[in-house]
N, C-alpha and C positions, 0 to 999 in steps of 0.2 A: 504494500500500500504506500503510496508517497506521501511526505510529509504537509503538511497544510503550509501554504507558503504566508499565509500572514495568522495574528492570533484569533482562532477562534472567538464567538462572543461566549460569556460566563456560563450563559445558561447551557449552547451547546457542547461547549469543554467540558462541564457536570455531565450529562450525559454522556457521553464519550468515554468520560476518566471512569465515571457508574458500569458502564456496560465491561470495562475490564477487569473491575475491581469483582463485579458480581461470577464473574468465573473461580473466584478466592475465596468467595461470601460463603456462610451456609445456606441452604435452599429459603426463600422466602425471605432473606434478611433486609431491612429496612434501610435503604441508600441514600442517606441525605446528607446535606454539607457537615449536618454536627455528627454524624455519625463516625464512630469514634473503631479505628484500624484494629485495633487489638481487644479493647474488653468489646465493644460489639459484634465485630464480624470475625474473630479468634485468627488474625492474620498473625504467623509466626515470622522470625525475622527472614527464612527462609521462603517463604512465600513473600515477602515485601520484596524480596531480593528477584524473585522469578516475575511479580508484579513490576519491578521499574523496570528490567531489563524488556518487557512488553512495552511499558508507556515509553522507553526509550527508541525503541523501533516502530512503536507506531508514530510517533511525532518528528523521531530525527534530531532529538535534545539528547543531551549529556544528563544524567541527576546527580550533582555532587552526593558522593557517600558520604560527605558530612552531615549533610541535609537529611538525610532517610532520618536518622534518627529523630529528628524532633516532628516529625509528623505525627500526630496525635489521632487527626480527624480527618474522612473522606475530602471533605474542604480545604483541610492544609495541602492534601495533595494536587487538590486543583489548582490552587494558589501558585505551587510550586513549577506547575508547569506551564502554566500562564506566564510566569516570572521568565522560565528557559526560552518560552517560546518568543517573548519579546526579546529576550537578551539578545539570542540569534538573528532578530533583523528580518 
């Protein structure tokens, strides 16, 4: 799939960022911005790790590993890649 060449808008990035997180999720789990990575949807760091390496190929961003860690919530991660995708230009 090629990368989006400018930033998505918010709402479409959530959706986007939702539809690959929900392949991590458990079945039925509720995907919204406060939805929180670990105690909601039991993402270990081993799945966070197979989750960026997907939002990295789908978008064509780098995700600094320093950054993984302080994602908290479904939200941060969109935040996050909003952030790469403007950095990129």
């Amino acid at each position: 799939m090629q990368p989006a060449m400018t930033t998505p808008d918010p709402d479409r990035l959530l959706a986007e960022v939702s539809e690959l997180v929900a392949r991590f999720a458990p079945p039925g789990a509720k995907l919204e911005r406060s939805t929180e990575l670990t105690s909601d949807l039991s993402i270990d760091s081993v799945a966070a790790m197979d989750l960026v390496m997907e939002i990295e190929d789908r978008y064509g961003i780098d995700v600094p590993v320093n950054e993984i860690a302080d994602l908290v919530t479904l939200g941060d991660l969109v935040d996050l890649v909003a952030r790469q995708l403007g950095a990129r230009g």
